[in-house]
Rosetta silent file (secondary structure, phi, psi, omega in degrees, C-alpha in Angstrom):
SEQUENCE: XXXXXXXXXXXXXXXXXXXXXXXXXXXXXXXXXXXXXXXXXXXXXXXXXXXXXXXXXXXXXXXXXXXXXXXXXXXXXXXXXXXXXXXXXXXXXXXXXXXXXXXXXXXXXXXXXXXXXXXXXXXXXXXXXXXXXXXXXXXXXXXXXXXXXXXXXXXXXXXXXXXXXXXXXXXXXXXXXXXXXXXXXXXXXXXXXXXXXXXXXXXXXXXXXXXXXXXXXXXXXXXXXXXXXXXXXXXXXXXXXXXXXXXXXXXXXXXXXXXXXXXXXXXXXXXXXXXXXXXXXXXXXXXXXXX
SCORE:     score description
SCORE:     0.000 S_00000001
   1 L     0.000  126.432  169.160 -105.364 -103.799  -89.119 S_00000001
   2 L   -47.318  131.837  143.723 -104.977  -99.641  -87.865 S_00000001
   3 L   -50.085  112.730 -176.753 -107.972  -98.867  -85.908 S_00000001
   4 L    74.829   41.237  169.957 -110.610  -96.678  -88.462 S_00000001
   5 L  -115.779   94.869 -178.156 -109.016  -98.432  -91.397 S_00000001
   6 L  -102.092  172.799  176.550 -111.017 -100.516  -93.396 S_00000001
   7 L   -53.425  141.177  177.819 -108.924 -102.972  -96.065 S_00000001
   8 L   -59.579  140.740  168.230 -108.489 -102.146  -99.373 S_00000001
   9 L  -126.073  138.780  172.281 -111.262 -103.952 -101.982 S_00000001
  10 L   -92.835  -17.223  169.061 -111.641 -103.621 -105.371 S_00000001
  11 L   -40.643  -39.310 -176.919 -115.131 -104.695 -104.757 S_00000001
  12 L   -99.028    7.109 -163.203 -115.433 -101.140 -103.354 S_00000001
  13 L  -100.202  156.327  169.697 -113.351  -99.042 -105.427 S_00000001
  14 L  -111.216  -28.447 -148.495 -115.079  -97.701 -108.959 S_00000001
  15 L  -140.231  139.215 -177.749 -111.838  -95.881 -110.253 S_00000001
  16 L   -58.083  127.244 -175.066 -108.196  -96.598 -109.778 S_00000001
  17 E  -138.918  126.938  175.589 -106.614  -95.971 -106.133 S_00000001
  18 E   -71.933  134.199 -172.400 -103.287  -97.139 -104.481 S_00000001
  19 E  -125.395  155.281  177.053 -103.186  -98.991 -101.194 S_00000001
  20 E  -124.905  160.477 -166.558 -100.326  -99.728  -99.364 S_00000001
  21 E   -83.887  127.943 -167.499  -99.125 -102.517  -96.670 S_00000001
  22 L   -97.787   21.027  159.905 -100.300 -100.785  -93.404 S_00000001
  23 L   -70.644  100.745 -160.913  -97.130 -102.283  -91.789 S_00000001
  24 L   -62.903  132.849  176.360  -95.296  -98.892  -90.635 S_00000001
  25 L    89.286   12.703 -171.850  -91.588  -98.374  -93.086 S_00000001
  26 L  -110.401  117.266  163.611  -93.381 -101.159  -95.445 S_00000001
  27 L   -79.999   12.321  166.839  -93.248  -99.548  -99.203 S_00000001
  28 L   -71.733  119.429 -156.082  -95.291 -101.798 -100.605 S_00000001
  29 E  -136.933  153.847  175.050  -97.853 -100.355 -102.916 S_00000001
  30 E  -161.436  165.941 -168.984 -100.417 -101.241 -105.582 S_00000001
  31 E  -116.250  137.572 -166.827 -102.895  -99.883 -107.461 S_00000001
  32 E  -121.073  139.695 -172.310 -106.092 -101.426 -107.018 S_00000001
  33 L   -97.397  137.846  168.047 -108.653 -101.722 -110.118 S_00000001
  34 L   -45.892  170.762 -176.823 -112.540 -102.269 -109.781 S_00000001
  35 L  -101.220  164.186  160.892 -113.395 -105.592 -110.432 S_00000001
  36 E   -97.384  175.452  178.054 -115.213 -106.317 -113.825 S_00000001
  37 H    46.459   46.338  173.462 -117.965 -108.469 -115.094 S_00000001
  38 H    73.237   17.380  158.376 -120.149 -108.320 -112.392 S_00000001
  39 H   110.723    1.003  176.357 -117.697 -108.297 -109.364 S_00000001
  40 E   -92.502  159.516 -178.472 -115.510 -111.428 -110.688 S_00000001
  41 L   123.281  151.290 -130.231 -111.567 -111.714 -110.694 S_00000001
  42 L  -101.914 -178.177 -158.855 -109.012 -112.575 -108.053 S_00000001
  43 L    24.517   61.184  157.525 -107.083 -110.677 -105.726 S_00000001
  44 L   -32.780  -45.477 -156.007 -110.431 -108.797 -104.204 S_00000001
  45 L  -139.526   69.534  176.328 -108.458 -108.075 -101.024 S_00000001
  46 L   -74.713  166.954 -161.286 -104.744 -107.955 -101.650 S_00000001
  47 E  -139.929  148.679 -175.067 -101.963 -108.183  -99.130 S_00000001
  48 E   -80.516  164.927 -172.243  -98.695 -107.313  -99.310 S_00000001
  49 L   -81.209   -4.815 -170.744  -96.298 -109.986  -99.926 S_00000001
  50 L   -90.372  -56.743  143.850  -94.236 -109.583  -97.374 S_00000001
  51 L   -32.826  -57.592  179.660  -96.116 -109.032  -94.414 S_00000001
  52 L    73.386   61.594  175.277  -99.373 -110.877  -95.089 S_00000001
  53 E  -128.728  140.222  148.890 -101.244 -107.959  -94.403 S_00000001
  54 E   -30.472  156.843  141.615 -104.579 -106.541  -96.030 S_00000001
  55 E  -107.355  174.199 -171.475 -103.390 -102.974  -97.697 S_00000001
  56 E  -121.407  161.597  159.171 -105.233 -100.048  -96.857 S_00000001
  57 E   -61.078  159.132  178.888 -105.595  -97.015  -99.000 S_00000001
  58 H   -65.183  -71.974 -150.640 -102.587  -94.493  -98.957 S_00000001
  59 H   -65.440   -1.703  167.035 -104.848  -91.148  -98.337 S_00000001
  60 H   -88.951  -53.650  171.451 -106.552  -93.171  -95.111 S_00000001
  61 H   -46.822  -36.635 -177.024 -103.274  -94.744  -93.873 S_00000001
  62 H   -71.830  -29.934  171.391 -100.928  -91.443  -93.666 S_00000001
  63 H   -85.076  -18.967  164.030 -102.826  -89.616  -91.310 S_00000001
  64 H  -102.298   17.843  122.484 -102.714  -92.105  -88.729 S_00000001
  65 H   -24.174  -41.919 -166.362  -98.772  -92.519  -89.815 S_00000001
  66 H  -112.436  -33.995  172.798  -98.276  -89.001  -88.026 S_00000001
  67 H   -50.450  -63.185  158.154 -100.719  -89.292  -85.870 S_00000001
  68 H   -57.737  -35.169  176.753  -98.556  -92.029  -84.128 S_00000001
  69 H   -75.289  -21.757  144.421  -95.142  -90.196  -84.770 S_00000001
  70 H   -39.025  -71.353 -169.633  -96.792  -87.425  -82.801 S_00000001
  71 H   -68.686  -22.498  175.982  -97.868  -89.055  -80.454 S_00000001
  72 H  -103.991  -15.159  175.652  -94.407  -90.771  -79.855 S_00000001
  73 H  -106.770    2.860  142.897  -92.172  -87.878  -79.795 S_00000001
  74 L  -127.648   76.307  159.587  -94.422  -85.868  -77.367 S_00000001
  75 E   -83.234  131.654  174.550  -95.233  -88.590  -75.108 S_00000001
  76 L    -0.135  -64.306  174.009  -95.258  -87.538  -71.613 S_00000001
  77 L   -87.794   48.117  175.008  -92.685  -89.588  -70.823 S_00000001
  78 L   -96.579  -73.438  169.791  -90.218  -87.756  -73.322 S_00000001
  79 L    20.182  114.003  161.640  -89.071  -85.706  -70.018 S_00000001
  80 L   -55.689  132.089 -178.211  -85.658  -86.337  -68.726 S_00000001
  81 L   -61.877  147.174  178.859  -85.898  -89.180  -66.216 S_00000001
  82 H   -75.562  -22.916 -164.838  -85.352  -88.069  -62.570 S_00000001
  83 H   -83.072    8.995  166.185  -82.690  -90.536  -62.032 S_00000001
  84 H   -78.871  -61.588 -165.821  -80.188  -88.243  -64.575 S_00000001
  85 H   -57.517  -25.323  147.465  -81.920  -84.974  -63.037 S_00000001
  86 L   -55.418  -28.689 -169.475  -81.252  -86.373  -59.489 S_00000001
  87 H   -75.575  -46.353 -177.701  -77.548  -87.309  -60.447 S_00000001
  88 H   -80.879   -8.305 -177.909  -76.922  -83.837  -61.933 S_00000001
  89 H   -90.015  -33.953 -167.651  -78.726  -81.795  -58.829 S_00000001
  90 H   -76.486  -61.375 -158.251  -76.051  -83.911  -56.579 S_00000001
  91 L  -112.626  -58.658  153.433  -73.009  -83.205  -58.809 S_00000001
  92 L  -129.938   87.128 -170.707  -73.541  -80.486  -61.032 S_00000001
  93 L   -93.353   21.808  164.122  -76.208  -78.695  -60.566 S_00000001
  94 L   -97.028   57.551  157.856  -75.576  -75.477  -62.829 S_00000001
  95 L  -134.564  -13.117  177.810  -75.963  -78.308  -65.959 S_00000001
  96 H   -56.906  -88.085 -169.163  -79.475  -79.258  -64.804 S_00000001
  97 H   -32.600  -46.693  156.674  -81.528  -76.183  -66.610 S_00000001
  98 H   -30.654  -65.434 -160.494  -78.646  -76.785  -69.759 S_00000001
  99 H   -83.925  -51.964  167.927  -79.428  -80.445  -70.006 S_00000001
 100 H   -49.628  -87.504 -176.219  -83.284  -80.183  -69.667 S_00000001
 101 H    -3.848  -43.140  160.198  -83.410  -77.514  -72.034 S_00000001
 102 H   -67.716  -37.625 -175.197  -81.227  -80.170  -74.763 S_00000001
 103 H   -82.520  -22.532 -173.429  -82.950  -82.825  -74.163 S_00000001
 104 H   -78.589   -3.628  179.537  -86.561  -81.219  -74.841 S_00000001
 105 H   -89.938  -64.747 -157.976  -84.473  -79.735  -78.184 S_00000001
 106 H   -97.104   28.766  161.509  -83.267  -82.947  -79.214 S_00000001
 107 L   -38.951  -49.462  167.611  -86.570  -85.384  -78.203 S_00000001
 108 L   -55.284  -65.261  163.956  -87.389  -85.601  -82.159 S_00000001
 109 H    -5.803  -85.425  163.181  -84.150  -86.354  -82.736 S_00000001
 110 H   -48.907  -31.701  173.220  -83.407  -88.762  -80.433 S_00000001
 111 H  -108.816   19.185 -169.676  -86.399  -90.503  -81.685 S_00000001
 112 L    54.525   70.428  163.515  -85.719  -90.789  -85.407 S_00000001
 113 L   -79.640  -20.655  177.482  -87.322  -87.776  -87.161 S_00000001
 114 L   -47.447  -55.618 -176.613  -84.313  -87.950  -89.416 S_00000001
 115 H   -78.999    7.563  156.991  -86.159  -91.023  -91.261 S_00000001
 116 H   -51.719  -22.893  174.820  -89.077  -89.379  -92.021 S_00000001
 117 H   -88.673  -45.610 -177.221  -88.342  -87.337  -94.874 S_00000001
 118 H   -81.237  -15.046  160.084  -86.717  -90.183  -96.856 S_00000001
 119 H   -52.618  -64.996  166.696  -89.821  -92.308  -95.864 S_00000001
 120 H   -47.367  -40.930 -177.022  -92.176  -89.840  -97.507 S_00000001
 121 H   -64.414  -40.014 -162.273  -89.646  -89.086 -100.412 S_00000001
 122 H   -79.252  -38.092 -174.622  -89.479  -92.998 -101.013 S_00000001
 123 H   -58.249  -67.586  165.672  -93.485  -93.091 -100.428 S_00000001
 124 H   -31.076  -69.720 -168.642  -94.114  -90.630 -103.046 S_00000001
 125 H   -64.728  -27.958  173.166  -91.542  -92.038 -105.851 S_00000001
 126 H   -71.218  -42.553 -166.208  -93.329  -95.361 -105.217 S_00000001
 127 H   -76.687    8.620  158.679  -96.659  -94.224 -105.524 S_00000001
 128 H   -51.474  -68.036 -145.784  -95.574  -92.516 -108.897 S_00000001
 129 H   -69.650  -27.696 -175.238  -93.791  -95.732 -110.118 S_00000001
 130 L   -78.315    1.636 -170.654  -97.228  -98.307 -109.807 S_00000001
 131 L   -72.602  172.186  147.404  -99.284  -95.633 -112.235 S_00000001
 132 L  -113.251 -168.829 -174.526  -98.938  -96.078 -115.605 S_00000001
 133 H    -7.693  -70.732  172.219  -97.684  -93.790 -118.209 S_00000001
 134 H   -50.321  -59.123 -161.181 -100.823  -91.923 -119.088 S_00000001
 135 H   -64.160  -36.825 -175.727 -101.253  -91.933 -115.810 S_00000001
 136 H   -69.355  -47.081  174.768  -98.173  -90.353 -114.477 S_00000001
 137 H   -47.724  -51.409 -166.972  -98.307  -87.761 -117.310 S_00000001
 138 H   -76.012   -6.094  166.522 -101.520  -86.276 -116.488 S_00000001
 139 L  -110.834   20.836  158.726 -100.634  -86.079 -112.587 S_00000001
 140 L  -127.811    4.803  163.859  -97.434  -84.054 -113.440 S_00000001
 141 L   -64.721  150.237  154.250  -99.253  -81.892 -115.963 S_00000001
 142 L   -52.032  -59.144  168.998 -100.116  -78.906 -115.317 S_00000001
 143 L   -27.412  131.309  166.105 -103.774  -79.014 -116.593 S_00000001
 144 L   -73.184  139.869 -149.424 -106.362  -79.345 -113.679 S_00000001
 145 L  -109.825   87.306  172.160 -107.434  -83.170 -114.188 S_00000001
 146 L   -78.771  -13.578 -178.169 -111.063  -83.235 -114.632 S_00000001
 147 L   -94.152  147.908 -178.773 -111.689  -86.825 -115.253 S_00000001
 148 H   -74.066  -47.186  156.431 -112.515  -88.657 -111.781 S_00000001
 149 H   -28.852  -46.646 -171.060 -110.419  -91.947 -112.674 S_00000001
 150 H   -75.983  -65.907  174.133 -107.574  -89.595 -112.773 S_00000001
 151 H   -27.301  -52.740  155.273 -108.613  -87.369 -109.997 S_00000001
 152 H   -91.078   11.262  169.615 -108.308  -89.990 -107.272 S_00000001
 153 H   -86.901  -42.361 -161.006 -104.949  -91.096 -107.686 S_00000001
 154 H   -70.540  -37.367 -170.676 -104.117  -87.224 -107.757 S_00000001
 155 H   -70.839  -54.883 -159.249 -106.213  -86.630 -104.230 S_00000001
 156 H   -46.974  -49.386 -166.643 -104.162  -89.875 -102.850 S_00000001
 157 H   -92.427   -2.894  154.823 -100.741  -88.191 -103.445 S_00000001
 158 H   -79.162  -11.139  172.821 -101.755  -84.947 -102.641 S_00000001
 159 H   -81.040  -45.038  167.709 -103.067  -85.992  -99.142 S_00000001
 160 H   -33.386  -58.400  178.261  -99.426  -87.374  -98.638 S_00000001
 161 H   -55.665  -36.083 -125.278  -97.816  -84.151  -99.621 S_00000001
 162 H  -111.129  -55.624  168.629 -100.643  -82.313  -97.737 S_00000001
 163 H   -67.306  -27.663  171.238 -100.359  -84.060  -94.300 S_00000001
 164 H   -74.354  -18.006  169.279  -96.709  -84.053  -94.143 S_00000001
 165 H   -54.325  -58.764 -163.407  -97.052  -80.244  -94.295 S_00000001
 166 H   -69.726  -48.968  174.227  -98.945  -80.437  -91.330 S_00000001
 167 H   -37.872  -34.155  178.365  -97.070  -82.942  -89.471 S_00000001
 168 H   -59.799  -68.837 -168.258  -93.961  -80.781  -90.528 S_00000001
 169 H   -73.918  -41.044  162.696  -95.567  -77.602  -88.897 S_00000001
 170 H   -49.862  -27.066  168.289  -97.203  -79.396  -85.797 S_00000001
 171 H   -68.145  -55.026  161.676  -93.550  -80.529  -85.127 S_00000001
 172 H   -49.391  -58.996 -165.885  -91.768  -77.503  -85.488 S_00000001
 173 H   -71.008  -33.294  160.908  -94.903  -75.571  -83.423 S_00000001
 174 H   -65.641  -41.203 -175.774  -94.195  -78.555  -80.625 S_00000001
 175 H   -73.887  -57.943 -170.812  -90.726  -78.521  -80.134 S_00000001
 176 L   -58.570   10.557  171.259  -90.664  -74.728  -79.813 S_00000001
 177 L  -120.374   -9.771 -178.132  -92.643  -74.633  -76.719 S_00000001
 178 L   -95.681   16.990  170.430  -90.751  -76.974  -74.963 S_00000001
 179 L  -156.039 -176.869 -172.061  -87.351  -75.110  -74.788 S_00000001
 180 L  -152.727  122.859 -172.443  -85.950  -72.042  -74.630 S_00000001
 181 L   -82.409    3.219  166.294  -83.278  -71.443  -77.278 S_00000001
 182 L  -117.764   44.016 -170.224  -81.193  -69.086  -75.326 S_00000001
 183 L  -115.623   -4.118 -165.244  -80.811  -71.748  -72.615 S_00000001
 184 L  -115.201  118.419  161.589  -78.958  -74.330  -74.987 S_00000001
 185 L   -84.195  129.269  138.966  -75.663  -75.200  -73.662 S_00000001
 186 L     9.188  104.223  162.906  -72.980  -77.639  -73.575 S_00000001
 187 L   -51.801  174.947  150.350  -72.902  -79.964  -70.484 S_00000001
 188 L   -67.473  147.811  160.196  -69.477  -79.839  -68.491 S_00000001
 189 H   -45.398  -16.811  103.037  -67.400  -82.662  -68.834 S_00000001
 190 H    -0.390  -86.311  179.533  -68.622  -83.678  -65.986 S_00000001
 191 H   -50.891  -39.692 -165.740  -72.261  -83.552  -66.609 S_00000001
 192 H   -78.191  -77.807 -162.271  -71.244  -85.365  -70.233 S_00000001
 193 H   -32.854  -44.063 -173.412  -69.691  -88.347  -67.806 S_00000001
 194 H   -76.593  -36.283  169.795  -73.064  -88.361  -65.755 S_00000001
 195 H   -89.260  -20.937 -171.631  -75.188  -89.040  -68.904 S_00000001
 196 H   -76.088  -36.540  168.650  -72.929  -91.113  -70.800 S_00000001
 197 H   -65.255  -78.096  174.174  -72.732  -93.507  -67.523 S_00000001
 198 H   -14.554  -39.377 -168.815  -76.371  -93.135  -67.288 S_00000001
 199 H   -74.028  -41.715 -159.007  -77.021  -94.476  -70.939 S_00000001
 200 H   -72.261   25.071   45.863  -74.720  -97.500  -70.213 S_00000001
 201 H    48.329  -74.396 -160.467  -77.091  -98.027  -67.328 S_00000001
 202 H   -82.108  -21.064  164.135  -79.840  -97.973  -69.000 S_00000001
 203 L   -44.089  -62.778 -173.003  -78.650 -100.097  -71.972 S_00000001
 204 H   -56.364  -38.768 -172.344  -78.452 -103.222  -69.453 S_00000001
 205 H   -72.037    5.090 -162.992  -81.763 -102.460  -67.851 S_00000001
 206 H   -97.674  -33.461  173.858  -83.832 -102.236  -71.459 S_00000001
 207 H   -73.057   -3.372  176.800  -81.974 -105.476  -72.061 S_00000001
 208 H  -111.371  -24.973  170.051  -82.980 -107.911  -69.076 S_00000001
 209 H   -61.667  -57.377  174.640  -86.530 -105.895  -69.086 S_00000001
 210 H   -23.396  -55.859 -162.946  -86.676 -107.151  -73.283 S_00000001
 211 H   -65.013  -68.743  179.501  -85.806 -110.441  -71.813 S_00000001
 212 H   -37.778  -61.634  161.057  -88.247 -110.633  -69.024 S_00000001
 213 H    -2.337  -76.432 -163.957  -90.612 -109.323  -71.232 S_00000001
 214 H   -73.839  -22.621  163.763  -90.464 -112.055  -73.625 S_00000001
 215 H   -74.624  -14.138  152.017  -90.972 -114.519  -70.619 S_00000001
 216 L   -93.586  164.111  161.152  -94.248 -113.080  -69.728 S_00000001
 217 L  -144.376   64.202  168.582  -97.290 -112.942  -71.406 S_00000001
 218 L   -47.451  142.772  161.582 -100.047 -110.359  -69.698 S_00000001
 219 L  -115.158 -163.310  166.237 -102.518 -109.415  -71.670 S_00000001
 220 L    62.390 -144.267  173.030 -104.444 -106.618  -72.746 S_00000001
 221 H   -69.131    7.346 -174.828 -103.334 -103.171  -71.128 S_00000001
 222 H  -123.686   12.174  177.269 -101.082 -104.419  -68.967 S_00000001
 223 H  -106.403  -56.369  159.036  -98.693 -106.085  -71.597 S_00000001
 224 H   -41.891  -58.260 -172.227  -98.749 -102.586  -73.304 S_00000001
 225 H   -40.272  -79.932  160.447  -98.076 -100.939  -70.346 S_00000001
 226 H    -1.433  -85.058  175.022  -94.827 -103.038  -69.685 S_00000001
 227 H   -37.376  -27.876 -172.230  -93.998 -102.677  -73.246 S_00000001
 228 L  -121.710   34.834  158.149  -94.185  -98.964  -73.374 S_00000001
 229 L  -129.576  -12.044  157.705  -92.251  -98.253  -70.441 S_00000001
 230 L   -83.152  -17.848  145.045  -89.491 -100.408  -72.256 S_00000001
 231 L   -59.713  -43.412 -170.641  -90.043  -98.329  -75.055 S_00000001
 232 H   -93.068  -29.327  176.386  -89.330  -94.873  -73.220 S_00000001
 233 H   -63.643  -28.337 -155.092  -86.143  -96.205  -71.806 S_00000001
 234 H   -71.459  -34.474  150.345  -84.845  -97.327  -75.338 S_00000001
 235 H    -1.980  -68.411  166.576  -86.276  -93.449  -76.008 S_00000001
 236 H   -52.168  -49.131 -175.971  -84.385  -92.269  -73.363 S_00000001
 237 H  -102.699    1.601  143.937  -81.143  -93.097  -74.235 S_00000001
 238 H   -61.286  -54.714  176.922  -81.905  -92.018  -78.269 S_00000001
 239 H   -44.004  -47.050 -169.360  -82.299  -88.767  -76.631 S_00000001
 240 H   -75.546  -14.158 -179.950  -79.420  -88.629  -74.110 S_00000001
 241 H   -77.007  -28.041 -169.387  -77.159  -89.906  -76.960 S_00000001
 242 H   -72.856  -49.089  159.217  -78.605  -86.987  -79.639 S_00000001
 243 H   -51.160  -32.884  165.994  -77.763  -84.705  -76.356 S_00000001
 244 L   -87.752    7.527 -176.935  -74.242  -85.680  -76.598 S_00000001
 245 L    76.646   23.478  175.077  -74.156  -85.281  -79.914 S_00000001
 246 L   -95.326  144.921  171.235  -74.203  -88.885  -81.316 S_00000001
 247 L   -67.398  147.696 -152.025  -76.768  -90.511  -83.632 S_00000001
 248 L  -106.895   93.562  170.971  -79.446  -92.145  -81.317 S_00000001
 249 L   -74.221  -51.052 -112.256  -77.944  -95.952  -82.317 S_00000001
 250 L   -89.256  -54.081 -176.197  -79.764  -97.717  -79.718 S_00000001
 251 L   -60.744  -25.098  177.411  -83.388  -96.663  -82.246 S_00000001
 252 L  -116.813   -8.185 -179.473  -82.074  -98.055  -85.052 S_00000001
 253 L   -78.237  122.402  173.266  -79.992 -100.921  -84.192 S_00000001
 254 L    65.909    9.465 -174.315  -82.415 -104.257  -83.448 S_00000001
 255 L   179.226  107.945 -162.726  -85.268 -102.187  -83.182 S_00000001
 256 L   -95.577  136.710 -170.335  -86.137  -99.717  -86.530 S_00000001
 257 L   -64.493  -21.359 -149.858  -88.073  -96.121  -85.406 S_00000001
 258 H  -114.677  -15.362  141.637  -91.053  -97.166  -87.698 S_00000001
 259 H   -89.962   -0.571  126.871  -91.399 -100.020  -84.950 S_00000001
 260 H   -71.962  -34.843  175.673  -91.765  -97.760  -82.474 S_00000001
 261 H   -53.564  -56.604 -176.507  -94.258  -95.412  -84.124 S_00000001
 262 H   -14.397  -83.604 -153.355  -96.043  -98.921  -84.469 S_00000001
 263 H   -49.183  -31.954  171.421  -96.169  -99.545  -81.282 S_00000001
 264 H   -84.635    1.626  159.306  -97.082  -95.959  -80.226 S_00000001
 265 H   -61.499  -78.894  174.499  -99.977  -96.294  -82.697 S_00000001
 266 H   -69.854    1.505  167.582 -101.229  -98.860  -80.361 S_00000001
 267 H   -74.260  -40.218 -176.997 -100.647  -96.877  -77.242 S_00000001
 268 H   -76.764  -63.457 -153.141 -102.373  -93.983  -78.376 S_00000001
 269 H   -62.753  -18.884  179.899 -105.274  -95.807  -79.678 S_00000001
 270 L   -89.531   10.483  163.826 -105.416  -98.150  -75.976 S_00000001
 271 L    64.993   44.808  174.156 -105.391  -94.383  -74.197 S_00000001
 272 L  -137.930   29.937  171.958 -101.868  -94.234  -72.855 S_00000001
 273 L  -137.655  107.338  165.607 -100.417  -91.508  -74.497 S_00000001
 274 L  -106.981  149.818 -167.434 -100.545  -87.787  -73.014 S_00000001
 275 E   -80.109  125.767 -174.166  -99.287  -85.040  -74.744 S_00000001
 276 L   -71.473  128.759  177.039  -96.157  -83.203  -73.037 S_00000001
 277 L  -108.210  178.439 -175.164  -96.318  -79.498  -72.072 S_00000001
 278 H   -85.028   -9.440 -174.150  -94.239  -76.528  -71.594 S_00000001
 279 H   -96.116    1.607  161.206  -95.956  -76.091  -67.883 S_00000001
 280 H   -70.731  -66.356  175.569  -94.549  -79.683  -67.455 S_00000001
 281 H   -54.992  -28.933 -178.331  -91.233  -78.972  -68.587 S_00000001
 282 H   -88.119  -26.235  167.830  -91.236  -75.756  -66.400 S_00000001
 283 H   -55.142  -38.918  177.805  -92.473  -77.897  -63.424 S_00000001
 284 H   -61.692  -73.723  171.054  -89.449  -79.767  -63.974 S_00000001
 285 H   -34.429  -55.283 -157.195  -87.133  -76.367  -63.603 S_00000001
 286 H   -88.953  -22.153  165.235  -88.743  -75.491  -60.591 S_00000001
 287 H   -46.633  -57.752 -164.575  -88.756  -78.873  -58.887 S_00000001
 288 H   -87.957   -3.003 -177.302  -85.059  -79.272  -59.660 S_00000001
 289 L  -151.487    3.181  164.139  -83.630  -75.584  -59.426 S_00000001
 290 L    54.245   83.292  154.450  -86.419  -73.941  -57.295 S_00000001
 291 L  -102.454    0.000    0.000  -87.356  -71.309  -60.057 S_00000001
């Protein structure tokens, strides 16, 4: 169960509210009705079927949805890796300031912000589709909705709508300090050779690290740790592929972006996710090009 979540009950609900499977990319939704008669009838505490998970309510679950998706596309460790930034200071080093500059533009990217919009569109049309009839009319009426049954299925899908605004604008207002839009070039053909050998690089190491992985078992913070430095390579080379202009395969193939946000859900909440600045990114320039 998400940390500051508690499970949906109908023991605690008075008036109809939709909960969802708190499994991140899992649409499963229901609407859950008080109990009657003096607290009896079945499914108190339903789970989705798929999963075997409690659900949670929708308007508690979405804000730590973004929270994590935040938290994973400006993780520290977004930064182009020094062993690219060393390779290009060696070989071409007018494409270093180019190629940082792309990769802090395409970081979202690179980490599958693309499926975010059709999550939420798909979120939305579900939570629609478990109301019924009556219900749906009177949350696409116009009238302001004065009865409180009605009222908190209306709050639920307006905190969806209401947080992806902000997530929407915190995103935008993030990316735009970390680059400078009259800086983004093309590599050389060259420079393109030096990251595309670089991904296939890094492709072998996330796979015998996967592997090892699965042959240890640390616990606690130090199995996260592990984990989320095999996370920022598979990261890495969504990014360096989004820099070349490719869809970031590597994020969706065997491993779906809504299992990283997972995962960076628990990272954040275990205190191992810092937020990346533009005096980082500029740190970078001046290391690598003496600015």
């Amino acid at each position: 169960m998400i940390n500051g979540m508690k499970q949906a009950s109908r023991k605690a609900v008075e008036v109809d509210r939709i909960a969802i499977c708190p499994h991140f990319g899992c649409y499963h939704l229901k609407k859950i009705k008080s109990l009657k008669f003096g607290g009896f009838g079945f499914g108190k505490y339903p789970k989705c079927s798929k999963h075997r998970l409690h659900l949670v309510f929708v308007d508690e679950f979405i804000a730590h949805f973004f929270r994590a998706i935040i938290a994973c596309f400006f993780d520290k460790e977004s930064a182009p890796p020094e062993q690219i930034l060393n390779a290009l200071k060696t070989r071409v080093p007018d494409d270093l300031k180019h190629l940082i500059n792309a990769w802090m533009y395409c970081i979202s990217i690179g980490k599958g912000a693309q499926i975010i919009s059709r999550y939420i569109n798909g979120l939305s049309r579900g939570y629609m589709k478990v109301l019924s009839r009556k219900q749906r009319k009177l949350l696409r009426g116009k009238k302001k909705v004065t009865k409180k049954r009605v009222h908190m299925l209306r709050k639920g899908l307006e905190t969806i709508a209401k947080e992806y605004e902000t997530f929407l604008h915190q995103l935008r207002e993030k990316n735009e300090t970390l680059y400078d839009p009259n800086e983004l070039h093309p590599l050389s053909k060259e420079g393109k050779n030096i990251l595309k050998n670089w991904i296939k690089e890094q492709v072998k190491e996330i796979k015998k690290a996967s592997k090892d992985i699965e042959c240890e078992f640390p616990e606690g913070n130090e199995y996260l740790l592990n984990l989320k430095e095999i996370y920022n390579k598979i990261l890495h080379v969504g990014i360096g592929l989004s820099v070349l202009g490719k869809a970031p395969k590597i994020v969706t193939k065997g491993m779906s972006p809504f299992e990283l946000f997972s995962a960076y859900h628990e990272f954040l909440e275990a205190g191992l996710c810092e937020e990346i600045t533009r005096e980082a990114v500029n740190a970078l320039l001046e290391k690598y090009e003496g600015f």
